[in-house]
C-alpha positions, 0 to 999 in steps of 0.5 A: 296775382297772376291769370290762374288755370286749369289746364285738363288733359288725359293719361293712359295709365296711373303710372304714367299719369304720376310720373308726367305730372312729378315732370311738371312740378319738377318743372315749376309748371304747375302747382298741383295735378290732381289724377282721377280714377280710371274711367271710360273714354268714347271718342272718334279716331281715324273716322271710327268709334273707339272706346279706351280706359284713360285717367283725367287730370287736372292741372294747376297753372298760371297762363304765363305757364301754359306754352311750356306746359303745353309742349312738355305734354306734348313731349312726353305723351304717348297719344298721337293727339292729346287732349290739351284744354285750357281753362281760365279760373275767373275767381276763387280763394285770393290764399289758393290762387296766390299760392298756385301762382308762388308754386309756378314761377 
């Protein structure tokens, strides 16, 4: 089984939230990507607080897939600086895991 993650980034709208993660699977980049509703995001850019309405996802890879993964985002996201978080998954069910690894490859 390869080294599963889960790699966390942001989209400004549902739709083009959809349209990126249809990209990445039609890639074989990840296996799923989960889009959260709507909510509201408090950072600091350009040395100021902002506030904006952002959609969470979360994707489904395996590590040997992230640079790709990582440069597809950065590609096609209309954010200057897009959040890109990658996380490793350290267990979870060996059926779940074995399937994100056959739906990346």
């Amino acid at each position: 089984m390869a080294d599963i993650v889960l790699l966390l980034t942001t989209w400004p709208d549902e739709q083009s939230a959809q349209k990126a993660a249809i990209t990445f699977l039609n890639k074989n980049l990840v296996a799923c990507v989960n889009i959260l509703p709507k909510m509201l995001s408090v950072y600091r850019w350009d040395g100021e607080v902002q506030t904006g309405t952002e959609h969470q996802m979360l994707l489904k890879t395996t590590a040997n897939r992230t640079e790709e993964l990582k440069q597809v985002i950065l590609d096609n996201h209309p954010y200057e600086c897009p959040e890109i978080l990658i996380l490793p998954v350290t267990g979870g069910s060996e059926e779940y895991l074995n399937w994100i690894t056959g739906n990346t490859k």
